[in-house]
N, C-alpha and C positions, 0 to 999 in steps of 0.2 A: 759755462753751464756746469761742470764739474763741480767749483768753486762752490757754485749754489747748493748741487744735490749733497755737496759734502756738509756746506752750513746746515741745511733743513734735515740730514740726518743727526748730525750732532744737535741740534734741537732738541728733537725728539728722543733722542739717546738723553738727555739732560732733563727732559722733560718728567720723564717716565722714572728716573734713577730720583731727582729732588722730590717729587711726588711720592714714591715708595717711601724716601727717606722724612717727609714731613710727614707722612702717615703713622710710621713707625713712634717717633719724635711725639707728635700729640698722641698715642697711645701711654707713651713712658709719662709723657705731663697728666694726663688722666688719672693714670694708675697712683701717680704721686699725691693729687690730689684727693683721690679717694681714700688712702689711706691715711693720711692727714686728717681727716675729714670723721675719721672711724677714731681718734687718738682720743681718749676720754681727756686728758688734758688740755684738748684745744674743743672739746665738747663743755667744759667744767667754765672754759673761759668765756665762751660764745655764751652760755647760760647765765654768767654771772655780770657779762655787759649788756645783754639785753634785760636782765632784771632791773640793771642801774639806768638805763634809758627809762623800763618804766617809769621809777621811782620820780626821776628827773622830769617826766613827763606829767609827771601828776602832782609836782611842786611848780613847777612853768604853767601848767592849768590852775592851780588853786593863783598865782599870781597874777593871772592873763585875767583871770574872774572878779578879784578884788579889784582891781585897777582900771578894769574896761563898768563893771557892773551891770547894769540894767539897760547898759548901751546896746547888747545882742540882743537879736531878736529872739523870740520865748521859742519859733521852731528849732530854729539853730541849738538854745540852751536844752529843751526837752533832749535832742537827740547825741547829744553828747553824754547827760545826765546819762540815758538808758544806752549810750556806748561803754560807759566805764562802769556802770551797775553792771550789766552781762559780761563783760572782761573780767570783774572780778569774781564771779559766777563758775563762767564756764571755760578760763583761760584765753578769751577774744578772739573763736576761731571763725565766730560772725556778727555782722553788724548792719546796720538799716540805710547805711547811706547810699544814699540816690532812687530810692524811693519815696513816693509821695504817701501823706499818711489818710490823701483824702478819699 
């Protein structure tokens, strides 16, 4: 019986010390990430690979378009048309999908 109450307190003693210490721990990784996060230089980079994704994105459409053609259906083409007409409008902070248009 000893043996036990000594394992289940050292448990707990372990329990409560790892705990504090993973709490602490993901605080430090937060705070690292935030500030990372705020670096205009890794702001400058995140901006200028989501630009090239655009770009990439709307060279792989105009190819997906020539090569498939008249194969899509006119709802499908319409809502894509009026996705990248208001993307380029208003930055693509909305868009119509999964909505019906009837």
């Amino acid at each position: 019986m000893r043996y036990r109450l000594t394992f289940v307190v050292g448990l707990a003693v372990g329990y409560v010390l790892g705990t504090r210490a993973g709490r602490e721990r993901y605080e430090q990784l937060k705070k690292t990430a935030r500030e990372i996060s705020h670096n205009p230089a890794v702001r400058n980079t995140a901006e200028t690979a989501a630009q090239q994704g655009r770009v990439f994105a709307g060279k792989a459409y105009h190819t997906v378009s020539d090569k498939v053609g008249d194969r899509v259906p006119a709802s499908v083409a319409d809502r894509v048309r009026n996705l990248r007409e208001r993307s380029a409008h208003n930055g693509g902070t909305e868009d119509d999908w999964g909505t019906s248009n009837t």
